[in-house]
VOTIGU-857173 format. One record per residue (C-alpha): residue number from 1; residue in one letter; x, y, z. Coordinates in steps of 0.02 Angstrom, whole numbers, plus 32768, in hexadecimal, padded with zeros to 4 digits. Example, Ala and Ser with C-alpha at 12.3 -4.5 7.8 and 13.67 -1.06 7.14 Angstrom:
! VOTIGU-857173
[node 1; a; [8267; 7F1F; 8186]],
[node 2; s; [82AC; 7FCB; 8165]],
This chain:
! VOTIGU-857173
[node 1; x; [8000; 8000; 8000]],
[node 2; x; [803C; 80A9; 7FCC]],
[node 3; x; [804B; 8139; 803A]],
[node 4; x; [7FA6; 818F; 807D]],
[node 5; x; [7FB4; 8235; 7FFF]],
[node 6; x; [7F8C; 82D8; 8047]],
[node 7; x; [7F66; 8383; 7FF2]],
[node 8; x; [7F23; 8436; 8024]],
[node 9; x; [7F08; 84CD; 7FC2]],
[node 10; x; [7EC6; 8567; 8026]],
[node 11; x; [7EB2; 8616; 7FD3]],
[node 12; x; [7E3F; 869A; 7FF4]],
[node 13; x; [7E4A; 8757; 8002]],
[node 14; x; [7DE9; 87FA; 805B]],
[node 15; x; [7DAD; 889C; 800E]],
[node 16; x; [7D5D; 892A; 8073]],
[node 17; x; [7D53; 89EB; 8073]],
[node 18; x; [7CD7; 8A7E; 8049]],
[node 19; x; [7C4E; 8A9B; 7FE0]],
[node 20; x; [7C1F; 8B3E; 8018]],
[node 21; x; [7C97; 8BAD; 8091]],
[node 22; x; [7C74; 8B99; 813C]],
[node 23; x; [7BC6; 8B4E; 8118]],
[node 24; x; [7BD3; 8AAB; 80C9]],
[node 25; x; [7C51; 8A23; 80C3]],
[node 26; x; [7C61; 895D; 8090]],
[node 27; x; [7CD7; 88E4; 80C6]],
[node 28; x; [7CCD; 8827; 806E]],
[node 29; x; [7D3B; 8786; 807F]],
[node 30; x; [7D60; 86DF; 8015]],
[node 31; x; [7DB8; 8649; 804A]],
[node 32; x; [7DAB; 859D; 7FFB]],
[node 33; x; [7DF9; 850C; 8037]],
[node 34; x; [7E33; 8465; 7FC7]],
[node 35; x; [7E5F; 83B1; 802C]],
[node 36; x; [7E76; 830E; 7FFE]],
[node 37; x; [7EBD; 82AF; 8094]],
[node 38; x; [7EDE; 81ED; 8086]],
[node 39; x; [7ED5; 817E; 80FC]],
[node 40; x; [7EF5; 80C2; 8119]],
[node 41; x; [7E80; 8032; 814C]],
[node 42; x; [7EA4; 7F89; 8181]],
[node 43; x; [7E28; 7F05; 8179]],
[node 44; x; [7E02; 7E59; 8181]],
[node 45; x; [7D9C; 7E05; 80D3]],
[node 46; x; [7D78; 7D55; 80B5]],
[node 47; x; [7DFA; 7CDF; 805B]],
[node 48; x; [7DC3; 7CA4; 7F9E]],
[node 49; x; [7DBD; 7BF1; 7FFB]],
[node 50; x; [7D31; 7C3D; 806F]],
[node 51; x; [7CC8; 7C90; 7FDA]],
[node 52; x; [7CB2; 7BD3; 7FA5]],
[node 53; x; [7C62; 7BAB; 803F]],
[node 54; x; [7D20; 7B46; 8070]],
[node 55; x; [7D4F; 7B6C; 812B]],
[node 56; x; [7DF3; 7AEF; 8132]],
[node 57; x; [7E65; 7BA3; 8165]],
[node 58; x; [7E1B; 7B90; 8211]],
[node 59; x; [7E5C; 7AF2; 8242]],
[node 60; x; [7F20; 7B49; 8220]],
[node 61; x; [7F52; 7BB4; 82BA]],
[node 62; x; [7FE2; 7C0F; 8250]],
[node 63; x; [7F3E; 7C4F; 81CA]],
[node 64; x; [7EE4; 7C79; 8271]],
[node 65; x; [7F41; 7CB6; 82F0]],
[node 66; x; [7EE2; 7C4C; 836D]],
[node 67; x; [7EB8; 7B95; 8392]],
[node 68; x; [7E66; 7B36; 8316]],
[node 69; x; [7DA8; 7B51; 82F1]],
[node 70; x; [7D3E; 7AD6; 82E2]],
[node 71; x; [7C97; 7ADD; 8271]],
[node 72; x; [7BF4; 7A7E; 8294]],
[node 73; x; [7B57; 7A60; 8215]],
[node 74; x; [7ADD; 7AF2; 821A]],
[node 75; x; [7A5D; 7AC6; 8294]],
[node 76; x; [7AA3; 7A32; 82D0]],
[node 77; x; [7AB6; 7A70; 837D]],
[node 78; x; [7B6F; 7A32; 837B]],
[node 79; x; [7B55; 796F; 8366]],
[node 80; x; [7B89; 7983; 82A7]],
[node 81; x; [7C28; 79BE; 8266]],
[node 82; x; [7C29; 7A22; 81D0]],
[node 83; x; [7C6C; 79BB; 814C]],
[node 84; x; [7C64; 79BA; 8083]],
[node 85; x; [7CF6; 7949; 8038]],
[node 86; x; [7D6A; 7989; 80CD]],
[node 87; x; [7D39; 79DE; 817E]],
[node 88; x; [7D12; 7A9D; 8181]],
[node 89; x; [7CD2; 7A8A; 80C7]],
[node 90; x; [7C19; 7AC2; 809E]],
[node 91; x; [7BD8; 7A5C; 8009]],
[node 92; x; [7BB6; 7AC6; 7F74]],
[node 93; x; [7AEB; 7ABD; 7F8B]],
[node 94; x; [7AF1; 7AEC; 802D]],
[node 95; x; [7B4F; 7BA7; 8014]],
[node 96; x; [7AC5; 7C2A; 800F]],
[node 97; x; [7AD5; 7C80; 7F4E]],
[node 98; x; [7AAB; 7D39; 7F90]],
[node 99; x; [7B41; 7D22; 801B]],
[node 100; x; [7BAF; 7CCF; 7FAA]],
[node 101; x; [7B9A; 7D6B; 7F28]],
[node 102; x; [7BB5; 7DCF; 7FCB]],
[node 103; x; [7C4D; 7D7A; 7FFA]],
[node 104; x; [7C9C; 7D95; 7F45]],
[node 105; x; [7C73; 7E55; 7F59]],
[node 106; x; [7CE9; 7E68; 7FD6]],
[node 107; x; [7DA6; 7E9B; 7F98]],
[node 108; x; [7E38; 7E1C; 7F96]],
[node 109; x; [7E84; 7DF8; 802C]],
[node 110; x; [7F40; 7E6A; 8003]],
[node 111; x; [7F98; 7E5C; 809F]],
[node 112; x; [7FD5; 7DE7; 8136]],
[node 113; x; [8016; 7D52; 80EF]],
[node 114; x; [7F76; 7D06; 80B2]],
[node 115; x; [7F43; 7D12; 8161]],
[node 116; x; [7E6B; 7D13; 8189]],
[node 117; x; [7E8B; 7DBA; 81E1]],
[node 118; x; [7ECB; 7E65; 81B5]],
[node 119; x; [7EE3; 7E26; 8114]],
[node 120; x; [7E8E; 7EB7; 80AE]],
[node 121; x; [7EF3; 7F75; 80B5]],
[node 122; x; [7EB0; 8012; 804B]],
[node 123; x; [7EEA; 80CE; 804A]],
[node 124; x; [7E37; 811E; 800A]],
[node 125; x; [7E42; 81EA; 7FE6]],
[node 126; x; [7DC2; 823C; 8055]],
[node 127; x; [7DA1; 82F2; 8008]],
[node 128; x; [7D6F; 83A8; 806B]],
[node 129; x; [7D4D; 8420; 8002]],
[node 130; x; [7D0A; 84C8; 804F]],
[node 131; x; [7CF5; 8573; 801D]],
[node 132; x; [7C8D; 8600; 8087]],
[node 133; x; [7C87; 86C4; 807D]],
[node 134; x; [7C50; 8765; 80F9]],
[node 135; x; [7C14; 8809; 80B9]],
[node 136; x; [7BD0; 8899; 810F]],
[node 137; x; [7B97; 8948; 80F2]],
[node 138; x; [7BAA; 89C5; 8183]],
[node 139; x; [7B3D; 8A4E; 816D]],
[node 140; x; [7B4E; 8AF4; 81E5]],
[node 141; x; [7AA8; 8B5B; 818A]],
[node 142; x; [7ABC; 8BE0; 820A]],
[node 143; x; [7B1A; 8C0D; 82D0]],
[node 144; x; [7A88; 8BAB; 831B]],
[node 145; x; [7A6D; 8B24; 82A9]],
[node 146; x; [7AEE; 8A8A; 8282]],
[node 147; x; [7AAC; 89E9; 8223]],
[node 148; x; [7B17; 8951; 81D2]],
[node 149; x; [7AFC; 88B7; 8182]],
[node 150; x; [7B38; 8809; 8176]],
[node 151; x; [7B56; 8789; 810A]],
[node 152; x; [7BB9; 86F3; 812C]],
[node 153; x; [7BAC; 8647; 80C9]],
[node 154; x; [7C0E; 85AB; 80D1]],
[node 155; x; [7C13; 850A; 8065]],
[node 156; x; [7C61; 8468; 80A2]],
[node 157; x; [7C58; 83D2; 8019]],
[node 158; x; [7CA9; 833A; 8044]],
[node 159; x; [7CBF; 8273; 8012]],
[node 160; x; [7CE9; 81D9; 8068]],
[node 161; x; [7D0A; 815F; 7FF4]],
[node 162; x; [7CD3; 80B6; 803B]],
[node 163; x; [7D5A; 8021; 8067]],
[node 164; x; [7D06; 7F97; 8000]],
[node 165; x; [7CB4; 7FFE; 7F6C]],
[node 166; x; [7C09; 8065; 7F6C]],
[node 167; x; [7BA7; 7FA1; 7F54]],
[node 168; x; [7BF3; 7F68; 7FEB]],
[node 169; x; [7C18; 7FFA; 8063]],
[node 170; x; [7C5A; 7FD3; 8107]],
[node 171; x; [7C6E; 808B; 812C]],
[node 172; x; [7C3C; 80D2; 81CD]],
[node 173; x; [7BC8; 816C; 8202]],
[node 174; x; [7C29; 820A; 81BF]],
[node 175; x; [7C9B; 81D6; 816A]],
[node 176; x; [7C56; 8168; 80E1]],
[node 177; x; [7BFC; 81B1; 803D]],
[node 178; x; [7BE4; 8275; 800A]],
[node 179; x; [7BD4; 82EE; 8099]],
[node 180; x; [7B8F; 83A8; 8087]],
[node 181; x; [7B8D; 8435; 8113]],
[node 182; x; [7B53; 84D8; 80EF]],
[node 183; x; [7B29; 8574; 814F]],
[node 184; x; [7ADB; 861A; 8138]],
[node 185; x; [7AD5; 86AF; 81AA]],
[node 186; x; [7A73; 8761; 8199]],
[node 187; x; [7A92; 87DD; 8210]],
[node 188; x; [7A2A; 887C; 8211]],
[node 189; x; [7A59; 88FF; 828F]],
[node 190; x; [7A29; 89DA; 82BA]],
[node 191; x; [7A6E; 8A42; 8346]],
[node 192; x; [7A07; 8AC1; 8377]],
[node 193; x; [7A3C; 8B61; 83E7]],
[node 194; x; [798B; 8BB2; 8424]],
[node 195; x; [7A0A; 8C2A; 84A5]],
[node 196; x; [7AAC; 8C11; 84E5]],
[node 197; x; [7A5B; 8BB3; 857D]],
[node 198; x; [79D7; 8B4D; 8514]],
[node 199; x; [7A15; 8AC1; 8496]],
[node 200; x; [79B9; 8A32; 8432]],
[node 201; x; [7A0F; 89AD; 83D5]],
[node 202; x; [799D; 8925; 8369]],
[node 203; x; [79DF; 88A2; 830E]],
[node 204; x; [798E; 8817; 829E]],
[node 205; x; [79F7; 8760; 828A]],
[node 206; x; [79D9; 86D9; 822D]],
[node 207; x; [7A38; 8631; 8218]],
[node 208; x; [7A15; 85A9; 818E]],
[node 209; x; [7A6F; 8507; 8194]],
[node 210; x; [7A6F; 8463; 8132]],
[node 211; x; [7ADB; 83B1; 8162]],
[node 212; x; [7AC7; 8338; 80F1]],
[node 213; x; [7B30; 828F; 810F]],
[node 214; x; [7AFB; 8201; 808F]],
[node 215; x; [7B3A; 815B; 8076]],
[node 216; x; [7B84; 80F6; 7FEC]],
[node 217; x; [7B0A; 80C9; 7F6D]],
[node 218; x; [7A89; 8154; 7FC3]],
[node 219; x; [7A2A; 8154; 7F27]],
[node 220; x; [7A28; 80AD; 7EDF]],
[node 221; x; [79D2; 7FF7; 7F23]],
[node 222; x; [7A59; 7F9D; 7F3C]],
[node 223; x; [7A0F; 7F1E; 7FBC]],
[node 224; x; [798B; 7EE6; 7F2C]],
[node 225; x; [7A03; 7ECF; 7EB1]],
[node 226; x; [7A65; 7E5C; 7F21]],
[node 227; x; [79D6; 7DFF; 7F61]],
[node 228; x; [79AC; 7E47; 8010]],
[node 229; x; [78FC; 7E56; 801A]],
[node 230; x; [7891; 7ED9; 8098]],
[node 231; x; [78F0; 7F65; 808E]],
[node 232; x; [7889; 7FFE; 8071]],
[node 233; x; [78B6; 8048; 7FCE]],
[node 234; x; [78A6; 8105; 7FEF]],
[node 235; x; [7907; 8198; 7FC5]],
[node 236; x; [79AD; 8194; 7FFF]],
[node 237; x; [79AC; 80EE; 8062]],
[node 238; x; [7A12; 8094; 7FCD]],
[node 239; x; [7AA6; 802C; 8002]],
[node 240; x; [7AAE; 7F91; 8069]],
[node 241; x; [7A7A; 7F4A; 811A]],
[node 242; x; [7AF6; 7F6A; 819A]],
[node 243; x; [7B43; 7EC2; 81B8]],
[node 244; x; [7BAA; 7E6A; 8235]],
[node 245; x; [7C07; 7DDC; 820E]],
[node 246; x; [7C66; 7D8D; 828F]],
[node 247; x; [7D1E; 7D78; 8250]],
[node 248; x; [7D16; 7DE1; 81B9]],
[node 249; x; [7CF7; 7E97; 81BB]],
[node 250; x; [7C40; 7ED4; 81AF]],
[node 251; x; [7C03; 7F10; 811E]],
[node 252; x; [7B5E; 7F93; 80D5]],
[node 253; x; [7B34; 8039; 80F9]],
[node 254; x; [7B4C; 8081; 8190]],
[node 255; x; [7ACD; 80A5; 8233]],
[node 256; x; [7A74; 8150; 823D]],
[node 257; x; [7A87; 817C; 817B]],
[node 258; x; [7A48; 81D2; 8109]],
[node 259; x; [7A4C; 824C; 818F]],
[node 260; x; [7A16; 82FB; 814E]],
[node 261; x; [79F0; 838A; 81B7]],
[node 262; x; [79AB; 8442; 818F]],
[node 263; x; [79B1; 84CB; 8228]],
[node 264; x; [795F; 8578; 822B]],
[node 265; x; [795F; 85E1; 8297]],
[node 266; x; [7914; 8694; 8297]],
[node 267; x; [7943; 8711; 8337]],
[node 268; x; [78FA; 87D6; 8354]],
[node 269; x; [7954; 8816; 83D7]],
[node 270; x; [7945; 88CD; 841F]],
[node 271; x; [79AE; 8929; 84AE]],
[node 272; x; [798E; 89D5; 8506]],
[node 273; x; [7A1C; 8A32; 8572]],
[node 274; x; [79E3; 8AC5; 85C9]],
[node 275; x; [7A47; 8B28; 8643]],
[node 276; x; [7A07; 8B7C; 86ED]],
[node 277; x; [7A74; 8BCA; 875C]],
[node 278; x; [7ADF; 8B4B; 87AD]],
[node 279; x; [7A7B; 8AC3; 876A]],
[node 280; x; [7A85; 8A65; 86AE]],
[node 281; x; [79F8; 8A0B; 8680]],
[node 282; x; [79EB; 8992; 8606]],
[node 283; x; [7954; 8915; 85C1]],
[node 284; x; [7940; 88AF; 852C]],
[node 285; x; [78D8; 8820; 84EA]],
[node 286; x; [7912; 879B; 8470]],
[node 287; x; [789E; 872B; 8402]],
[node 288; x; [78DE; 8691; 83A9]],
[node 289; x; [788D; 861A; 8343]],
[node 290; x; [78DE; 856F; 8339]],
[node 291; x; [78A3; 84E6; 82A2]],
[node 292; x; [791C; 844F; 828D]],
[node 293; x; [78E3; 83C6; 822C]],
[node 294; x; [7941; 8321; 8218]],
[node 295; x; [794B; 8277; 81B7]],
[node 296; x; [79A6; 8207; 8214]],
[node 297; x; [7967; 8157; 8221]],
[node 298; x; [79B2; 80EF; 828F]],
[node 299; x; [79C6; 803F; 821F]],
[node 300; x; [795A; 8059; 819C]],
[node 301; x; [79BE; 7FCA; 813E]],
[node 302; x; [79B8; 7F6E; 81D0]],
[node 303; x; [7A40; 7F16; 821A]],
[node 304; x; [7A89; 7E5D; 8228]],
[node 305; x; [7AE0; 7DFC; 8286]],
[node 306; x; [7B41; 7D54; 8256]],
[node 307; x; [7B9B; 7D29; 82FC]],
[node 308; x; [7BE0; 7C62; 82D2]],
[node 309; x; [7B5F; 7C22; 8357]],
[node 310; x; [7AF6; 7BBE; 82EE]],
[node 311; x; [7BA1; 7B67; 82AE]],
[node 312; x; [7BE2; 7B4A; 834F]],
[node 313; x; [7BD4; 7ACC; 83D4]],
[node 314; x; [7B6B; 7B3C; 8465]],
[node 315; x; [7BF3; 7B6A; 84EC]],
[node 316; x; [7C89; 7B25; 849C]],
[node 317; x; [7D18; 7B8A; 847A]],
[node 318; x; [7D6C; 7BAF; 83DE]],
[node 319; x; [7CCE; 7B45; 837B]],
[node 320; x; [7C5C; 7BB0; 82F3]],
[node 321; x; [7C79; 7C3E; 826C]],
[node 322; x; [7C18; 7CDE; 8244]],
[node 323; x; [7C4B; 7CCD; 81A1]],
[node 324; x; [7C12; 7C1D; 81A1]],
[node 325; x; [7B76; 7C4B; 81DD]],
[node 326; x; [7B75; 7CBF; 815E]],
[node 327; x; [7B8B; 7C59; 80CF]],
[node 328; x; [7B05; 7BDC; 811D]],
[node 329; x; [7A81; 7C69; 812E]],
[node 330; x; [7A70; 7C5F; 81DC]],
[node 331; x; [7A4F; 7CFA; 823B]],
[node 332; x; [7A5E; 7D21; 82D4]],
[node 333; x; [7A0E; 7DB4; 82FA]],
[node 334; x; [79C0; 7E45; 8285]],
[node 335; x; [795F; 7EE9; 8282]],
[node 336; x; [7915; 7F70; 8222]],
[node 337; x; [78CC; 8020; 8259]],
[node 338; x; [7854; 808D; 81EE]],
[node 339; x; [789F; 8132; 8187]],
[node 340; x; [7856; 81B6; 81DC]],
[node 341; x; [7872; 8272; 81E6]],
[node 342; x; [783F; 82F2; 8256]],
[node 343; x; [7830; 83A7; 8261]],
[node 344; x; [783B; 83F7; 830F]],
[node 345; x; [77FA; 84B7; 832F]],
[node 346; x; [7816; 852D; 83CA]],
[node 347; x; [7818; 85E9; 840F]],
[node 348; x; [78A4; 8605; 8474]],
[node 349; x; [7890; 86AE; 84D5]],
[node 350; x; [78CE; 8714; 8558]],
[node 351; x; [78D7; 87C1; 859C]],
[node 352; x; [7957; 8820; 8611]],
[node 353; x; [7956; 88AD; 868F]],
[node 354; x; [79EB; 890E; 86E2]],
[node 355; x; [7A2A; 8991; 873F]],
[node 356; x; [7AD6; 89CD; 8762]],
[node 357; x; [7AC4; 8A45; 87E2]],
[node 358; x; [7B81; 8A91; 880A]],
[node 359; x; [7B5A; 8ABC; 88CE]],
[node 360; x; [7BFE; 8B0B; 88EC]],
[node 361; x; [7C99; 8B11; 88AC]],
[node 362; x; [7CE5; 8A60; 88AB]],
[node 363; x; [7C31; 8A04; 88D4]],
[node 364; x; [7BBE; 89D5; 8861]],
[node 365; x; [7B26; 8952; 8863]],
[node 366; x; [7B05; 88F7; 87C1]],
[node 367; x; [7A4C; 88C9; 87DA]],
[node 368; x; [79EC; 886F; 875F]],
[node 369; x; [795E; 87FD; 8736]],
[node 370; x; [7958; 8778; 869F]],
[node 371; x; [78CE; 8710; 864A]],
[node 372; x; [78E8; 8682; 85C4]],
[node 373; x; [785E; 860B; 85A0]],
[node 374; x; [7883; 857C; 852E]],
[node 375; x; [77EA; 8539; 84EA]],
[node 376; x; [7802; 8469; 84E5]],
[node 377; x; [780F; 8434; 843A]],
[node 378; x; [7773; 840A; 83BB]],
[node 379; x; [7776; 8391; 832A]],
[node 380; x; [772C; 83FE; 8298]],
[node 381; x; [76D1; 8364; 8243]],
[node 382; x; [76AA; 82F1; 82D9]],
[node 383; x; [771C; 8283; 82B4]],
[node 384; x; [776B; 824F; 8364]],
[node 385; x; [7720; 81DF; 83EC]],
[node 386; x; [7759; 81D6; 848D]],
[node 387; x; [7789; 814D; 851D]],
[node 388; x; [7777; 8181; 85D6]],
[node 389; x; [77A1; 8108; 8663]],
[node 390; x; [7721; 80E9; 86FE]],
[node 391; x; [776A; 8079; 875D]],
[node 392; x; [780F; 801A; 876C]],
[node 393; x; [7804; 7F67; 87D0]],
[node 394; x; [78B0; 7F29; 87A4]],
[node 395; x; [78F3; 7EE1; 86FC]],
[node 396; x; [7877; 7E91; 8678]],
[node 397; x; [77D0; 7EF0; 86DA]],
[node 398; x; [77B0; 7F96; 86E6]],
[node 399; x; [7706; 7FFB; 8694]],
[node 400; x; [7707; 8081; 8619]],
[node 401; x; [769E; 80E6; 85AB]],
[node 402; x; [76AD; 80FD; 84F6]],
[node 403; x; [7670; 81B1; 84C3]],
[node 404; x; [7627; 81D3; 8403]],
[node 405; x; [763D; 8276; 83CD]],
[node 406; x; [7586; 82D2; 83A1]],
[node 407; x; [7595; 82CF; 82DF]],
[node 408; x; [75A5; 8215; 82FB]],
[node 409; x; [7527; 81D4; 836D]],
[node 410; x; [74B7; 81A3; 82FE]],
[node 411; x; [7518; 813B; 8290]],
[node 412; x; [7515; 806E; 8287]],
[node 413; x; [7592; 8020; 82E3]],
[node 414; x; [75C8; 7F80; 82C0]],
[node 415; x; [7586; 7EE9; 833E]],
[node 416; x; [7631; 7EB7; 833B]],
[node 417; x; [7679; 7F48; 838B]],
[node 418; x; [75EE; 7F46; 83FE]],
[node 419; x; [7605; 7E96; 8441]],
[node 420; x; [76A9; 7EA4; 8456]],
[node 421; x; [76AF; 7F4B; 84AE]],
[node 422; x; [761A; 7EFD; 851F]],
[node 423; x; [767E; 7E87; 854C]],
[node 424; x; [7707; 7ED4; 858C]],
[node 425; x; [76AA; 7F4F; 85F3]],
[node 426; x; [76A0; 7FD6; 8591]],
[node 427; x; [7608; 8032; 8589]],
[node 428; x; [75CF; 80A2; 84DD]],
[node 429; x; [7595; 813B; 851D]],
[node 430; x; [7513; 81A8; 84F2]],
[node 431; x; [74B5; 8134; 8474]],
């Protein structure tokens, strides 16, 4: 393997000055910023003798690194060694043809001696590629009256190529596929001098921003075109099931992606200084309005496990293979969540008070009182449900309620749901 490569170009430049003497003025910067870092992986694939199903490496400490592994017919419980013209050998109608086309999507063990571990190292060329910019206009229209605006943008593209190909994957959660980050920011602002002891500033914000980070194969079915069935083919869910193979290194898309998320965020905020005597009072209020909304499904994919139980002899050490299992179609465990977004809303206000009253020379009493309410957070679309606890009686018992949302309350729920929640104690609320 070659050396990781490494390369950064960063160039930008500022510009400001006036428009109008002593009245109006702009200042504006530019920087962009080109990398493409490399970076090594080391990983463990399975041998061409595996991909036909042939398990005779695992009987050969030196291939291993560990004491010889034993295999036992699927199923069998551990009273029948596997055994196809030699021990540790599938027979050719017993290798599962949607693993086996798995298997040979993997990259060719390149390193360690022919060894069943680390026998797979990649540099891949992650890229960062950002570019952002400020302007602002200050504005002084008269001796009472000073006003600016802001601009600022940035623009952060990136791309994680994936260790075994954009079919495969194997990448993990931010750092596998196209990534995108983006921000905007407005800033309004005016200064106004009523009197010398009498002052006003108001100032209008707002902040847009956009994360985006997709996997490999985002956009295409991948899982149907291999033969995995039940995965929900929906925009941006392409790729693969996240799966774990025990003795090989797991493969698909990873947890938590697509995950895409848009923020805005609106703010009016006003502040009045007025001086009396010894005392300077000041009060404001600011408003904000908060919206994030966010696709982010847990395993929409789902998820499997292959763990070399059903292989094994139960208890016995050093007996079973996950890749065995693998080949043989025999899960051990698996999962799948819905694709869901949400979109959550809320005010977040507040409101000051306070006086600095200078009492004498060398004491003064900062005295002030503060507000801030932060409303709790609505789904927009009633599209969240929540679980509350109501009693705990140790592990496995315990009651709880599961609250629908209004918007929802009237919709069919499956039996199914509704046995099983019944029969764990939990109660549907409100119906």
């Amino acid at each position: 393997v070659t050396k990781p490569e490494y390369r950064q170009n960063q160039f930008g430049g500022t510009i400001g000055g006036p428009i109008l003497k002593n009245k109006l003025f702009f200042f504006g910067d530019v920087e962009e910023n080109r990398i493409v870092f490399g970076s090594t992986g080391t990983y463990s694939v399975p041998t061409p003798l595996m991909r036909q199903g042939n398990f005779s490496e695992l009987l050969n400490p030196s291939l291993t690194g560990s004491s010889p592994t034993v295999l036992y017919q699927p199923g069998s419980n551990g009273t029948a060694l596997l055994s196809c013209n030699g021990q540790n050998v599938f027979c050719a109608n017993q290798v599962d043809p949607v693993a086996k086309a798995i298997l040979n999507l993997y990259p060719a063990p390149n390193a360690n001696g022919g060894r069943t571990y680390n026998n797979y190292v990649v540099n891949t060329n992650d890229i960062n590629n950002t570019a952002s910019w400020d302007g602002r206009i200050d504005w002084n229209s008269s001796e009472r009256d000073q006003a600016f605006f802001r601009m600022s943008y940035t623009n952060s593209r990136g791309d994680y190529p994936a260790p075994f190909g954009p079919l495969l994957d194997g990448g993990s959660y931010g750092s596998d596929g196209p990534t995108v980050d983006m921000g905007q920011n407005y800033v309004l602002s005016e200064t106004h001098i009523f009197q010398p002891t009498l002052v006003n500033e108001f100032r209008f914000g707002y902040n847009w921003a956009h994360a985006q980070f997709l996997q490999q194969s985002a956009s295409t079915d991948v899982a149907a075109q291999l033969g995995f069935g039940g995965i929900p083919d929906v925009a941006d869910n392409g790729g693969l099931p996240k799966t774990t193979v025990t003795g090989i290194t797991a493969f698909g898309s990873p947890l938590y992606s697509p995950s895409i998320e848009g923020e805005n965020v609106f703010q009016i905020l006003d502040n009045v200084t007025k001086i009396l005597g010894n005392h300077t009072l000041k009060m404001g209020v600011s408003l904000q309005s908060v919206r994030v909304a966010v696709t982010q499904p847990i395993e929409s994919r789902g998820t499997y496990t292959f763990s070399g139980f059903y292989t094994s002899s139960p208890g016995v050490s050093f007996t079973g293979s996950g890749v065995a299992d693998f080949v043989a179609d025999s899960m051990n465990q698996a999962a799948i969540s819905n694709f869901f977004s949400f979109e959550d809303v809320h005010w977040y206000n507040s409101g000051y008070f306070q006086d600095d009253w200078k009492a004498r020379a060398g004491l003064t009493f900062n005295l002030g009182l503060r507000y801030d309410y932060y409303q709790p957070s609505e789904e927009r679309h009633d599209n969240q449900a929540y679980w509350t606890i109501t009693s705990i009686n140790g592990p496995g018992s315990g009651t709880a309620n599961f609250l629908l949302p209004n918007g929802a309350r009237d919709v069919a729920i499956s039996p199914q749901f509704t046995n099983l929640i019944a029969a764990n104690n939990i109660n549907l609320a409100d119906r």
